[in-house]
N, C-alpha and C positions, 0 to 999 in steps of 0.2 A: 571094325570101327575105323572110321577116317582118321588120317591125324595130316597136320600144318607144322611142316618143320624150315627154317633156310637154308642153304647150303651155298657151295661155291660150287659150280659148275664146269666145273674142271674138263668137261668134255668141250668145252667152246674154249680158243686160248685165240688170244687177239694179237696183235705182235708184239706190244714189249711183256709181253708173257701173263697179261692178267686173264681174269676170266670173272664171268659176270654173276653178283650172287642172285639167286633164282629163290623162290616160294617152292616148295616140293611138298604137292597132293599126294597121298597116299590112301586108296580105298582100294578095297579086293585084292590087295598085292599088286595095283595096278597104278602108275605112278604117272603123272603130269607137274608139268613145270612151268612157272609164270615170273616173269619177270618183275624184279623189285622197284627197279628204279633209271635212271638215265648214267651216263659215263662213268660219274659219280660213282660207282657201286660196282667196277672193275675194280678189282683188286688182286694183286699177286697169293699166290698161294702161302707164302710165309706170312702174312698177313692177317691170314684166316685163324680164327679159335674155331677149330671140330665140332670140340666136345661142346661149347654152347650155343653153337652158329651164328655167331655174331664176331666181330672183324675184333682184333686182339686189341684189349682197353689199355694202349701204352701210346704216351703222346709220341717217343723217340721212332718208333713204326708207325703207328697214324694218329694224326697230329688232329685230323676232323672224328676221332672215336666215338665220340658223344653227341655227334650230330651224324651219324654213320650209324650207332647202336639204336638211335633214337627213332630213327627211321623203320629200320630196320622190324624193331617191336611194334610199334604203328602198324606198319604189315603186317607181320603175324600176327596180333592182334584181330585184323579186319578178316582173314582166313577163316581163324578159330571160329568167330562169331557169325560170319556166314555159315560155318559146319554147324555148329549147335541149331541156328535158329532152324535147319532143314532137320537137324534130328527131333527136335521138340514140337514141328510139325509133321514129322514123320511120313516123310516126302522122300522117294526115292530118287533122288537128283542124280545126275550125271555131272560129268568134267565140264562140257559145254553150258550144264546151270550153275556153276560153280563160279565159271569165267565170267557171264553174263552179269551175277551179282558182283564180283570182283571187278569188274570193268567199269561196270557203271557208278559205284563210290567216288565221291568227287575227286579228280584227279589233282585238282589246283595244290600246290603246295609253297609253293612261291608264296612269299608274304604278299609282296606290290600287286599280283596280279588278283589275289584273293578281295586284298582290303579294295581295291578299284572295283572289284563285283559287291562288293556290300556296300559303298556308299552310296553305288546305283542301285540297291536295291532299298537301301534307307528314302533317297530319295522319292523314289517310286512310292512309298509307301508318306509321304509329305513329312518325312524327321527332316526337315533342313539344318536344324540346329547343328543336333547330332552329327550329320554326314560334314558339313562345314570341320565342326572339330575335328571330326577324326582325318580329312585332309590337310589341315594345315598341320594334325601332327605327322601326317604321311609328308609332306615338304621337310620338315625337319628333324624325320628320319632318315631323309635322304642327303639331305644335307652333312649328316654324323655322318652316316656311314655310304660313300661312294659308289659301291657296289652293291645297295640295297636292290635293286630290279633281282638280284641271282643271291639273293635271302629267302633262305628254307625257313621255316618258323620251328624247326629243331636248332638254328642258330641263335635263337630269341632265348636263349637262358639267364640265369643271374649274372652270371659275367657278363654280358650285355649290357644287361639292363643296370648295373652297376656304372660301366663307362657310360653308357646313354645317358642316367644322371650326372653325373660326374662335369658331361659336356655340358647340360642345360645348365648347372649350376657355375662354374670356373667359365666356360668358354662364352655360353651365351648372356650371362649373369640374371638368370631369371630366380624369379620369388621361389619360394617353397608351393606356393599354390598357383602358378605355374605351373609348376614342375609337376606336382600332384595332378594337373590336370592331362595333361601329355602322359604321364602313368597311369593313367587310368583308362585313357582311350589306346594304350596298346595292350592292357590288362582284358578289357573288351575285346578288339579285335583276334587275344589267342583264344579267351573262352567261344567266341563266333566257331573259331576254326575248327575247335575241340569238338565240339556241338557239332560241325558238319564234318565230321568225319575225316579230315585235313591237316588238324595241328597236331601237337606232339606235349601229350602227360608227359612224358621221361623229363623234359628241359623245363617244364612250368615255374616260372620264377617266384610267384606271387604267392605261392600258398605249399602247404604239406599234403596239403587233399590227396595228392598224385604220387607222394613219396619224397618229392625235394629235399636234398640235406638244406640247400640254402636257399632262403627265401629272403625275398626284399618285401617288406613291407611298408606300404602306400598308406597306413594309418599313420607311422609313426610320425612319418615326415611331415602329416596333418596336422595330429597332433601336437609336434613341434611350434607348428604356428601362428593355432591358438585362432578364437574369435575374433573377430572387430567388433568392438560396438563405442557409441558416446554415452558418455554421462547423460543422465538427466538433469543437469543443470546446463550442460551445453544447448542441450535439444531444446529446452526454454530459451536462451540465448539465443536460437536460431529461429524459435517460432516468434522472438518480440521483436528481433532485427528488421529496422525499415528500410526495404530494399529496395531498388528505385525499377533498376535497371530490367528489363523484361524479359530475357533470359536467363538470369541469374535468380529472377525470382521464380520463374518457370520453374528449374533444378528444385526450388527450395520445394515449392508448394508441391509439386512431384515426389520427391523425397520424403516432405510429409504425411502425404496421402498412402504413401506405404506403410510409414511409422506407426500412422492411427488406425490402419488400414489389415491393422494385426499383421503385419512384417509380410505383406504380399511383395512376391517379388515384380520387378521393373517387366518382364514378359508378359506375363499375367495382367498387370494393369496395364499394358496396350491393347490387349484385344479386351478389355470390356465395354460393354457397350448396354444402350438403356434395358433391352429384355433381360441384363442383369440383377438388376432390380425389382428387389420383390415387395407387396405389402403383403403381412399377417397378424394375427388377433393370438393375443400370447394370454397366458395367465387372467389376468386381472382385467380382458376386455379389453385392453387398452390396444393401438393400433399401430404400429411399429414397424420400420422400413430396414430392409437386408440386402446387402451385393451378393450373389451366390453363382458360384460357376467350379467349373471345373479345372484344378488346378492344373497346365500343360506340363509339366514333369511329371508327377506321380499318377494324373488321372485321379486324385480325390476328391470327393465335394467338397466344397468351401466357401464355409457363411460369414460374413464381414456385418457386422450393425453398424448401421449407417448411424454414428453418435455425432453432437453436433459440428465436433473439428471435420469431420469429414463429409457432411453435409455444406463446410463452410467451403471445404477443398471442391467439391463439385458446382456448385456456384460460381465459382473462379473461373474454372474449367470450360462451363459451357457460357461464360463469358470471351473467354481467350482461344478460341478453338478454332482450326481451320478443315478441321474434316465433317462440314456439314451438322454436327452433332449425333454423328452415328458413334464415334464412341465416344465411352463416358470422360476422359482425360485427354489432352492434345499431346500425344505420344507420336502416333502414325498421323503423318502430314498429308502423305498420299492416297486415298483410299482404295484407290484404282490396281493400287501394287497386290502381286497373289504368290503364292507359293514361295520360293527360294527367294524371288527380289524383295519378298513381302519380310521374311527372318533378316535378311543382310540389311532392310531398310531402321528396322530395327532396333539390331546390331551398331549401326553408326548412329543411333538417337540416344542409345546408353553409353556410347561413348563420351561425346558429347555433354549428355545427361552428368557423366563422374568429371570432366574436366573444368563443369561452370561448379558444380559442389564443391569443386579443390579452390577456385576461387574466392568463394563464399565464405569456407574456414577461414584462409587466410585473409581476408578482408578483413573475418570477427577476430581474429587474431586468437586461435581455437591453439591447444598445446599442439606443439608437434608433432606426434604420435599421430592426432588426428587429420593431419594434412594429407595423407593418402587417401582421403573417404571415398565411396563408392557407395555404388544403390546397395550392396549386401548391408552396412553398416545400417540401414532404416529396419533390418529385419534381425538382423541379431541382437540391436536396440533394443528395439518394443519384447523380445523375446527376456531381455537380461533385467530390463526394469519391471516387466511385470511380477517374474521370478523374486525380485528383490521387495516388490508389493505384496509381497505375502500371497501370491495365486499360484495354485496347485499345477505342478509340474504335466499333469495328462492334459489339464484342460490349455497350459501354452504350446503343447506339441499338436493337439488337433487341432490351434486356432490357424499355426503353421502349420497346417498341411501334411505334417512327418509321414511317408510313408508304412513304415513297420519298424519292428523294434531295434533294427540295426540302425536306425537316425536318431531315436529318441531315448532307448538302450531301457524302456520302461513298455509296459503293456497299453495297450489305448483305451482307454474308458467312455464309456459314449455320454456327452451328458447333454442338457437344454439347451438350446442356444443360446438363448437370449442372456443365460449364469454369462454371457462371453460382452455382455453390452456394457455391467455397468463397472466392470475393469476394464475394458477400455474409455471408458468416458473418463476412471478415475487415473488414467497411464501419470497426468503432471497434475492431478490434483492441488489447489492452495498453490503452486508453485507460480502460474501464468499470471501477470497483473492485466495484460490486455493484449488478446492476440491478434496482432498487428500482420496476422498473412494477407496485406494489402495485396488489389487486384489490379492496379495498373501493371 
């Protein structure tokens, strides 16, 4: 039977007396040796533990142990598992099919060089969104830490990832969901790594999955947070406000259109466009208009009833439009834009989009609290008032789109659509005296 053990290879001694730890194949009594790793992985022989072949877990002798053992297991790890899968096809392999499977496992280990091949290959596959965040938080990983190009992702552990927060929040003084967001795209990038054979279970900060004594967890910090949303007396406040000005009203009536719009998010209503629009014969005969598409996050279908607030909002819309009327809201300006320039064109239209909304509050002289608004705030809205309308929690997680049960922490129920039309028509019921979403 084969076995995968490390050693130190004391037969190779380098000058200042270390010697390089080696993979040692053992089949037939017949023994091959493969290298672990790069300089890194010289080590002097009082250094060495024997009996468990792995470098002695003391920081006062070596100070890198835990990104040294980590590795280390990684590798034997990938041995093992090449022996077994050849015994469980019961394949007589040799040393040369051994190295061949061994070699060819991706080599990348390097954090910078791994994340730079994935967000080429997100691109490649048109995630612009994605690949976007995960560079800018690849810029202010580099930023922390100076010497990030010569980051192992055995160095990505809780202690890490404890000061990497630490910085986002004291140094760079960002939000919790900031911060959440930047922890989530390097939570990403080790599961990637884990997956292609590359990162390191031993150091995993995020979870116990792997064994971690200490885990950082990216909920609580969320949790801490907490939702946004406005009142339903604000949001009437906002829909009977006469607002002159045409980008300000732009924001509102956009804003709206989400609100009413069953809390679609601002990506989402950029790319709709009229073959979103459907007619169908429901129940009673009657003849009834729907927006339906595909949600770009989760990939779930998503029916919106066209009720009359949102009938009023697209009125407006392909009154005020400068993209020919291909799509249904005047989101994207340019129609011409595609791929990357098409997310980043976007991207500065919701910026934008939340800067004219922050004006708006404060114009209506809105509480304080709600001076930060942003497009989330129209979906967490319509989500908290409906909740508060007495509608059943499955049917406001499907109207949002909720992926599966880790977003909505309940099971999905499939029901009519149409149960979805006349709680949204009733969202400000009695409350509106005249909606004044003017189209100049």
């Amino acid at each position: 039977m084969a076995t995968a053990r490390t050693v130190l290879f004391t037969s190779k001694k380098y000058k200042d007396g270390s010697s390089p730890i080696m993979l040692r194949i053992t089949k037939n009594k017949q023994l091959k040796y493969f290298k672990i790793g790069d300089e890194k992985f010289n080590i002097k022989p009082e250094k060495w533990n024997y009996e468990y072949g792995l470098v002695k877990a003391d920081k006062r002798v070596n100070p890198e142990h835990l990104f040294l053992n980590g590795y280390i297991n990684e590798k034997l790890n990938q041995a093992t598992k090449i022996i077994e899968n050849f015994d469980e096809r019961k394949i007589a392999w040799t040393f040369n099919m051994f190295e061949k499977d061994y070699r060819t496992k991706p080599k990348v280990s390097k954090v910078k060089s791994f994340i730079e091949l994935k967000i080429t290959d997100l691109q490649g596959e048109g995630r612009y969104s994605t690949a976007t965040g995960i560079k800018e938080t690849l810029v202010i990983l580099e930023k922390y830490y100076p010497k990030f190009k010569n980051l192992y992702f055995q160095d990505i552990d809780y202690k890490f990832i404890v000061g990497f927060y630490l910085y986002l929040k004291n140094v760079r003084g960002n939000k919790d969901t900031t911060i959440g967001i930047n922890l989530r795209n390097i939570r990403w990038m080790l599961n990637e790594a884990i997956t292609d054979k590359c990162g390191s279970r031993e150091t995993y900060p995020f979870s116990e999955i792997y064994g971690s004594e200490n885990v950082f967890l990216i909920s609580k910090l969320e949790k801490s947070n907490g939702k946004k949303y406005i009142p339903k007396e604000y949001i009437i406040k906002l829909v009977n406000a006469n607002i002159i000005e045409y980008h300000l009203n732009w924001a509102r009536q956009i804003f709206l259109f989400s609100f009413f719009g069953s809390g679609i998010n601002f990506k989402d209503m950029a790319f709709l466009q009229k073959k979103n629009i459907e007619t169908n014969i429901i129940k009673n005969g009657r003849e009834t208009k729907y927006i339906t598409f595909k949600r770009k996050k989760t990939k779930n279908d998503i029916i919106i009833p066209i009720t009359e607030n949102v009938a009023q909002i697209l009125k407006w819309a392909k009154a005020n439009t400068t993209n020919d009327n291909e799509y249904l809201l005047p989101i994207i300006t340019n129609k011409k834009l595609t791929g990357e320039k098409l997310i980043n064109h976007i991207t500065q239209r919701r910026k934008r989009f939340n800067k004219h909304l922050r004006t708006i509050v404060e114009n209506l002289e809105f509480p304080e609290s709600l001076l930060k608004i942003s497009s989330y705030y129209a979906r967490h809205s319509y989500a908290s008032i409906m909740l508060k309308n007495g509608v059943q929690v499955e049917l406001i997680s499907q109207a949002l789109g909720h992926k599966d049960i880790k977003t909505t922490q309940i099971y999905l129920k499939s029901f009519d659509v149409d149960d979805l039309r006349k709680p949204n028509e009733d969202l400000l019921k009695d409350k509106i005296r005249d909606c004044k979403m003017n189209s100049v």
